[in-house]
C-alpha positions as CSV (number, residue, x, y, z in Angstrom):
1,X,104.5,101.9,96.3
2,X,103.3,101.3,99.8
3,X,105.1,104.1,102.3
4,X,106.4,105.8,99.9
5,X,109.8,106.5,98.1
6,X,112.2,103.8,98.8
7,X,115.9,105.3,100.0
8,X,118.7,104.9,97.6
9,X,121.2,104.5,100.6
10,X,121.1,103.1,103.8
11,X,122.8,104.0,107.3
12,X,126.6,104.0,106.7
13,X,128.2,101.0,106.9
14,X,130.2,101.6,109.9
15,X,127.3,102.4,111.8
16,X,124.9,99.1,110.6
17,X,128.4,97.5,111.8
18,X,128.2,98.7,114.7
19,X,124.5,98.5,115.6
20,X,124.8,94.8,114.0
21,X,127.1,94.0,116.8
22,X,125.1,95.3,119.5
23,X,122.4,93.3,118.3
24,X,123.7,90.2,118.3
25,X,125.8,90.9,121.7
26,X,122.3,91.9,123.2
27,X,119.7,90.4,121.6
28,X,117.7,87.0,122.0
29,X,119.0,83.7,120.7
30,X,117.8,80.8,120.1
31,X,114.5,79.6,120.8
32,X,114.2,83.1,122.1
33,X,115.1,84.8,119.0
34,X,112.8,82.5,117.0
35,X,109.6,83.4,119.8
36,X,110.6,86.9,119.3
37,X,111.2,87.3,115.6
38,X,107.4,85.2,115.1
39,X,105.4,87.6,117.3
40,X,107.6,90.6,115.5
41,X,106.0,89.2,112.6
42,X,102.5,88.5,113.3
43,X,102.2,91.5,115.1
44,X,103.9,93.5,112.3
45,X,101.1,91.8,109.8
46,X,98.1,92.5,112.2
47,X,98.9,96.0,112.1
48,X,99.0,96.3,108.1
49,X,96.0,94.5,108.0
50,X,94.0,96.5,110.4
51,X,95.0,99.7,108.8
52,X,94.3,98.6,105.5
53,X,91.0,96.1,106.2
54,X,89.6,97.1,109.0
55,X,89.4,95.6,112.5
56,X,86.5,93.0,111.0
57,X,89.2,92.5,107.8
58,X,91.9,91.6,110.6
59,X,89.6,89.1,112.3
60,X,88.6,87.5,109.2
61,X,91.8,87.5,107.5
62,X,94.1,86.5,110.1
63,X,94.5,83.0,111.0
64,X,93.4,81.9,114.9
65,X,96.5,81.5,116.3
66,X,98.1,84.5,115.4
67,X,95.5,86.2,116.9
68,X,96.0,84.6,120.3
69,X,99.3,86.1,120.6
70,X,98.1,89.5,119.2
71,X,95.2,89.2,121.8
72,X,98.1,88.7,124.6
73,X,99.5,92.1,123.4
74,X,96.9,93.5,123.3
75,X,95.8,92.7,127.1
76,X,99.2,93.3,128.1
77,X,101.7,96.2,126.3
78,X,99.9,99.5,126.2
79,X,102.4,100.6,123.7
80,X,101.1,98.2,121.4
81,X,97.4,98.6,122.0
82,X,97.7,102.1,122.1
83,X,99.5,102.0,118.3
84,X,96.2,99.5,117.3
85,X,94.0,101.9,118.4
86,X,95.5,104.9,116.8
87,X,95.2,103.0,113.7
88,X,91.9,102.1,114.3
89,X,90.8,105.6,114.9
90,X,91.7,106.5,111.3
91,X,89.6,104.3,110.3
């Protein structure tokens, strides 16, 4: 199985209550939610692809548009394009 061992348990259920709460208090909504949970994803995708294809896999794989907006990360959240390069140093 990919990363490993899956976990019988999860964070206890008072605490996923709690965290559940601040998320939806604090978190985007609406169109906002819906721009944030697609980048989430395509970024989140790019990333698994790179590390297991390549950076040439990733650009062939991945469909245009979805590397527009992982372009736009990459010229603008080190975080991000520091985490894409550590992956691509593996390599």
């Amino acid at each position: 199985m990919a990363g490993g061992e899956m976990k019988s348990e999860g964070m206890p259920r008072l605490l996923g209550e709690v965290m559940a709460g601040i998320m939806t208090a604090a978190g985007p909504k609406g169109v906002n939610f819906a721009r944030y949970s697609l980048d989430y994803h395509i970024l989140r995708n790019y990333l698994h692809v790179l590390d297991v294809w390549g950076e040439e896999g990733a650009n062939n794989m991945i469909p245009a548009y979805s590397l527009e907006i992982v372009k736009k990360y990459l010229d603008t959240d080190e975080a991000f394009k520091a985490l894409a390069e550590k992956i691509k140093s593996k390599r």
